[in-house]
Kinemage of the C-alpha trace (Angstrom):
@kinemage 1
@onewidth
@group {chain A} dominant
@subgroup {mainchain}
@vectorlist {calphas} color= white
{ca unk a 1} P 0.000 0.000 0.000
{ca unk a 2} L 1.550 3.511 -1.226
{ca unk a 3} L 2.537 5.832 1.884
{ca unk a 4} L 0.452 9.063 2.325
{ca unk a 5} L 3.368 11.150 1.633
{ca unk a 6} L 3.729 9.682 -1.558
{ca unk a 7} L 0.054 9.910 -2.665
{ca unk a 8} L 0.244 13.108 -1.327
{ca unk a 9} L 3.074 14.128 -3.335
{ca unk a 10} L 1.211 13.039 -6.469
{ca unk a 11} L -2.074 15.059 -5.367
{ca unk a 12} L 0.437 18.013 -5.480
{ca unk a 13} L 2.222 17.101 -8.601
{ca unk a 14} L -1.581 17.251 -10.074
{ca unk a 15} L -2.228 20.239 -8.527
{ca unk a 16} L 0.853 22.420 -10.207
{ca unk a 17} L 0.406 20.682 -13.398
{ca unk a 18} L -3.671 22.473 -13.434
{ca unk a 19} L -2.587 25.566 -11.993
{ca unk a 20} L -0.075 26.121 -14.584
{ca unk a 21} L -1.544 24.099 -17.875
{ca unk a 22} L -4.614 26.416 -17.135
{ca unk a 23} L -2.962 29.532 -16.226
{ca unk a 24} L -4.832 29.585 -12.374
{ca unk a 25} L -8.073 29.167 -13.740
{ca unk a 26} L -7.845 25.622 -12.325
{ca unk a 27} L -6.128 24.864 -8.760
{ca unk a 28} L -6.052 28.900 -7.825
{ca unk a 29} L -9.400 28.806 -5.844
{ca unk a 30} L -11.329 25.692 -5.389
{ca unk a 31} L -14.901 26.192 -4.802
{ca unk a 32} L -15.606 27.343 -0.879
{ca unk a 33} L -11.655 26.855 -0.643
{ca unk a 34} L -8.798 29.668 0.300
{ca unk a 35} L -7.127 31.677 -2.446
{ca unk a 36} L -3.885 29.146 -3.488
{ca unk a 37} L -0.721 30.489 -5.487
{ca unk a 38} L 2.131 28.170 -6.542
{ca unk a 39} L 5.385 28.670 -4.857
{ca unk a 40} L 8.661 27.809 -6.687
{ca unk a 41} L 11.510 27.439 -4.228
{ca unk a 42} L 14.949 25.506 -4.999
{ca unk a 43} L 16.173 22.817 -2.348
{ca unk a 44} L 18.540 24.084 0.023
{ca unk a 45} L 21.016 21.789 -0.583
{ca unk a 46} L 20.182 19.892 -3.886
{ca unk a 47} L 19.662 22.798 -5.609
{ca unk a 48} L 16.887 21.427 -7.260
{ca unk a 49} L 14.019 23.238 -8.607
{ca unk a 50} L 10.309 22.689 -6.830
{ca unk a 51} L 7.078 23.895 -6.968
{ca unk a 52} L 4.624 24.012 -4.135
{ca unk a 53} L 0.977 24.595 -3.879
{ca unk a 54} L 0.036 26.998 -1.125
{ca unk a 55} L -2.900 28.684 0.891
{ca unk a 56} L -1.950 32.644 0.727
{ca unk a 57} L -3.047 36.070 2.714
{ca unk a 58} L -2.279 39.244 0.976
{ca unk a 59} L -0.839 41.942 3.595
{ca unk a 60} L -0.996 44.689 1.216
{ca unk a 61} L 1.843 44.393 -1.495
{ca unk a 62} L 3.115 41.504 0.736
{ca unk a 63} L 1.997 37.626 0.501
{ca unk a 64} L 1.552 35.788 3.674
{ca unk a 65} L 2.252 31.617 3.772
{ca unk a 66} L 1.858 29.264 6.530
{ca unk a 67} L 4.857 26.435 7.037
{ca unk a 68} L 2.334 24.052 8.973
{ca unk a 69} L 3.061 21.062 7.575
{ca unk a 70} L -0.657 20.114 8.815
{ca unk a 71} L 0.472 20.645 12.485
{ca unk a 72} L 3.696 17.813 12.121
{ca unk a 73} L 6.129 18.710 14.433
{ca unk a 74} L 8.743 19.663 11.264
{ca unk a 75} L 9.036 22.513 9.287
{ca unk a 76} L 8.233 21.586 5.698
{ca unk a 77} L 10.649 21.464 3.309
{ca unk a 78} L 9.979 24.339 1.362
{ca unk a 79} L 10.258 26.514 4.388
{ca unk a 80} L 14.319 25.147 4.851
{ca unk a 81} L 14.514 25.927 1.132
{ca unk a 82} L 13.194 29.510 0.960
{ca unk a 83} L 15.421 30.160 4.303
{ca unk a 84} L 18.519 29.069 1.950
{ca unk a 85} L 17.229 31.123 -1.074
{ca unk a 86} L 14.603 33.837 -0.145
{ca unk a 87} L 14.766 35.103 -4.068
{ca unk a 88} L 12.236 33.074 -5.491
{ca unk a 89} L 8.793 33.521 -7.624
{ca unk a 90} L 5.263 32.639 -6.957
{ca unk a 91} L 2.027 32.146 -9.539
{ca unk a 92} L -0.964 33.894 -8.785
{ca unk a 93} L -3.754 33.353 -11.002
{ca unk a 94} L -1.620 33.738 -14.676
{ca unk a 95} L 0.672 36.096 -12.574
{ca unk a 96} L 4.637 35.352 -12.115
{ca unk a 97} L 5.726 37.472 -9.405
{ca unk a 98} L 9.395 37.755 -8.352
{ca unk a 99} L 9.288 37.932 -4.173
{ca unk a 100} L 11.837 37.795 -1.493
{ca unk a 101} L 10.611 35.561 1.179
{ca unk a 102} L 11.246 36.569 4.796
{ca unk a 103} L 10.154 35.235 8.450
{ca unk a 104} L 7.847 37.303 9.844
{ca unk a 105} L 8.798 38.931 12.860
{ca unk a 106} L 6.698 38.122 16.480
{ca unk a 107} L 4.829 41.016 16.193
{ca unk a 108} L 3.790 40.464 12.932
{ca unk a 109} L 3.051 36.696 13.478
{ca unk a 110} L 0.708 38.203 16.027
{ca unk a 111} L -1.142 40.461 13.729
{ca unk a 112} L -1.094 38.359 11.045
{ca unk a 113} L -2.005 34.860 12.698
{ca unk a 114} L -5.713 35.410 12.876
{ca unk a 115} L -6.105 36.740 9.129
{ca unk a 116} L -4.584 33.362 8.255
{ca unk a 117} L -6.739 31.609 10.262
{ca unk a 118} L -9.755 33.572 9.298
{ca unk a 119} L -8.911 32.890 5.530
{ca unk a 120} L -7.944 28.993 6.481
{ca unk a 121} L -9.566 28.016 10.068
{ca unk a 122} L -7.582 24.094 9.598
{ca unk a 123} L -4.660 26.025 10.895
{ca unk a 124} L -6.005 26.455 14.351
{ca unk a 125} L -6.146 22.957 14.516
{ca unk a 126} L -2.583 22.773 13.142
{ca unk a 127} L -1.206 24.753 15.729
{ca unk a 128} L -2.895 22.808 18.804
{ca unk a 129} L -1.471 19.590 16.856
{ca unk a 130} L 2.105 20.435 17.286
{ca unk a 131} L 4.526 22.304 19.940
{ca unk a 132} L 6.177 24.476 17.484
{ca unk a 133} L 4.814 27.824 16.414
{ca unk a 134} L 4.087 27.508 13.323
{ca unk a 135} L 5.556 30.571 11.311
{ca unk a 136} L 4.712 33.004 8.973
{ca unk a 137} L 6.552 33.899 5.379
{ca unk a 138} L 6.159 37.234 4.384
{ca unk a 139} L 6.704 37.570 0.797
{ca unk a 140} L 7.764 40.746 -0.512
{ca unk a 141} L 7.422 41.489 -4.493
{ca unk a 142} L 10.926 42.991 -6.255
């Protein structure tokens, strides 16, 4: 029987392959869902290129992610990665955007949490699920 990380790596796989075949029209907001962008980050030490679906907050000019992981008690990958190399690009919609990706400070993990969870409740749940905080990438556009 397949491991859930794998299937789950194929629902993703799926998921970019929409998002970009259809330019966002598919995979960029799923009916009663959050608003999801596609984040391209490259592996912190293979180098190699990857592309992640993701649940996003706009702050203004800034985007807002979430590394929860679905409350495991590891940062996901992708949040290692864009730590290594915070120059990166996201999709939005049919939209490339070149961002800088940066942790967000306590204070603004405080006034940012409940937007996030107002946009995505699951990641109140997260939260209780693990001991880590869970943090906040702001994502600046260059």
């Amino acid at each position: 029987m397949p491991r859930p990380w794998f299937l789950l790596n194929h629902l993703f796989r799926g998921h970019v392959l929409a998002y970009r075949l259809t330019r966002g029209v598919i995979g960029s907001r799923v009916p009663g869902g959050p608003p999801m962008l596609l984040l391209d980050h490259v592996g912190a030490r293979s180098l190699k290129q990857r592309t992640t679906p993701l649940v996003y907050v706009r702050d203004g000019r800034s985007l807002v992610i979430v590394a929860s992981k679905g409350g495991h008690h590891r940062h996901p990958a992708w949040f290692h990665n864009l730590k290594a190399h915070p120059d990166t690009d996201v999709q939005i919609g049919s939209k490339q955007i070149p961002v800088t990706a940066d942790v967000a400070t306590s204070q603004e993990r405080e006034r940012l949490w409940p937007r996030v969870v107002a946009t995505y409740g699951g990641y109140e749940g997260y939260q209780r699920r693990t001991t880590r905080e869970i943090p906040l990438v702001v994502l600046e556009p260059r």
